[in-house]
C-alpha positions in Angstrom: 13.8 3.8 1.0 14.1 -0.1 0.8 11.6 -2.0 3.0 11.8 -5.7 3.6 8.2 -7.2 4.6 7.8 -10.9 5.4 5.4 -13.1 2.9 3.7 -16.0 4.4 2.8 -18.6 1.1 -0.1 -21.5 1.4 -0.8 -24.3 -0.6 -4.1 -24.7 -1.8 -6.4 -26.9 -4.6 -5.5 -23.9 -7.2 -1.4 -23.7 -6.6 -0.2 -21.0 -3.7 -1.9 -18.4 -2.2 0.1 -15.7 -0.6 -0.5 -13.1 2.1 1.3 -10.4 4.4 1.3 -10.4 8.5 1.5 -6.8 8.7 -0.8 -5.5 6.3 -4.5 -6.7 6.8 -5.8 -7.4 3.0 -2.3 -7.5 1.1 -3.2 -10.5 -1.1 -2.2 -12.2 -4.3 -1.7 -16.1 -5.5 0.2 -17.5 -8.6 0.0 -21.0 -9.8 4.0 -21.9 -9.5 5.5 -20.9 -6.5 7.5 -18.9 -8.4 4.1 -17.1 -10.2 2.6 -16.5 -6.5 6.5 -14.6 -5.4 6.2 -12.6 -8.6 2.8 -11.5 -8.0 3.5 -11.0 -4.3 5.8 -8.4 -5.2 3.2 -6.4 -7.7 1.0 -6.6 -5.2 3.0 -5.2 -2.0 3.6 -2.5 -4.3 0.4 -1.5 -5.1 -1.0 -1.9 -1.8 1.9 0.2 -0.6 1.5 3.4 -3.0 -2.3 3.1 -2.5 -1.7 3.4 1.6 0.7 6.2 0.9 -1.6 8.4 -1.4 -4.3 7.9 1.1 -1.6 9.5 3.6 -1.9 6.0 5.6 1.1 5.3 8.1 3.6 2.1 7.3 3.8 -0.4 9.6 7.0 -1.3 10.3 7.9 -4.8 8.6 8.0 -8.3 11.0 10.7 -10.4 10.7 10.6 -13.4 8.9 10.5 -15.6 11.4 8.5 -14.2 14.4 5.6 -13.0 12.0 2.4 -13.7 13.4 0.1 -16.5 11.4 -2.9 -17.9 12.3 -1.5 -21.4 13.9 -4.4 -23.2 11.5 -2.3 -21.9 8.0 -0.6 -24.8 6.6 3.1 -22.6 5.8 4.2 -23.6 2.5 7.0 -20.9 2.3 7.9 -17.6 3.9 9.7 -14.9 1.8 11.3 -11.2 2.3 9.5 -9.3 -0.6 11.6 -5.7 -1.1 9.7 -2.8 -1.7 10.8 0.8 -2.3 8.4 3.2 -0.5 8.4 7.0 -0.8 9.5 8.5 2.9 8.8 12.0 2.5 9.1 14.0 5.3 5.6 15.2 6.1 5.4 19.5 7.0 2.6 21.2 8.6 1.2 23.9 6.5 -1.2 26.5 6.8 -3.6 26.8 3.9 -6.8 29.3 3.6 -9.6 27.6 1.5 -13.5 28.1 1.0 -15.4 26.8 4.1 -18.0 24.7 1.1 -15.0 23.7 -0.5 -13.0 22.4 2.9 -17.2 20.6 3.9 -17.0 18.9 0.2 -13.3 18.0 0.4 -13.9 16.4 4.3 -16.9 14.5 3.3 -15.5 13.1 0.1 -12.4 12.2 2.2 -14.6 10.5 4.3 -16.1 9.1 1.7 -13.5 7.2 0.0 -11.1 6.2 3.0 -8.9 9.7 2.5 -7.9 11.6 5.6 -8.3 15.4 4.5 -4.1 15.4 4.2 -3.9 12.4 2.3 -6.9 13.2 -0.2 -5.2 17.4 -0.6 -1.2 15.8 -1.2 -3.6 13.5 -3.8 -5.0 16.2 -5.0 -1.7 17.8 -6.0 0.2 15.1 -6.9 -2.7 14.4 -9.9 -2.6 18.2 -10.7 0.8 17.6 -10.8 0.8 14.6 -12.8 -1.8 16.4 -15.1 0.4 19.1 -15.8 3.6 17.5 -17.1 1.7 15.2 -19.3 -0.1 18.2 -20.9 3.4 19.7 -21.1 4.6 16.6 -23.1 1.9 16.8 -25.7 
């Protein structure tokens, strides 16, 4: 599923620094403005996937022109940057496991930002991911 979230660009002493309204710590830069677009997009990306293997909620994209900036930012350029995200419907599921194993899984969930669904699906998908490369070999 396509997701357009707004990109809010500022000049500074080193070429453009560039940041996004609705997600707190979404960062990059690039020399050119053209660099700091091209990096904006890596970045949304990663910071996207990372929220979604932590099993962390989207927030719904602003639009471009009523996203919320700091009125002290000197704009240089706003920007739509696309993003494809993975929209999985999520299913409750009942699943019997070891009382030590669920108190190790909770506190390392804790631990690392994981709620104890985001850090299981993790869990999986790396199994997962484990498994078809040792298939390949």
């Amino acid at each position: 599923m396509a997701r357009y979230y707004p990109a809010i660009v500022e000049a500074d002493s080193d070429g453009y620094s560039v940041f996004f309204p609705d997600l707190p710590g979404c960062t990059s830069g690039g020399a050119t403005l053209q660099q700091a677009a091209q990096n904006a997009e890596e970045a949304l990306q990663a910071h996207i996937t990372l929220s979604q293997e932590h099993g962390e909620e989207l927030p719904d994209p602003s639009e471009l022109d009523t996203a919320q900036v700091d009125p002290d930012i000197h704009i240089a350029a706003r920007f739509l940057v696309r993003i494809e995200t993975q929209k999985a419907r999520s299913m409750r599921v009942n699943v019997m496991l070891p009382s030590d194993l669920l108190a190790a899984a909770d506190k390392f969930a804790a631990r690392t930002g994981y709620t104890r669904s985001g850090l299981l699906a993790q869990a999986i998908r790396d199994k997962l991911r484990s498994e078809a490369d040792s298939l390949l070999v």
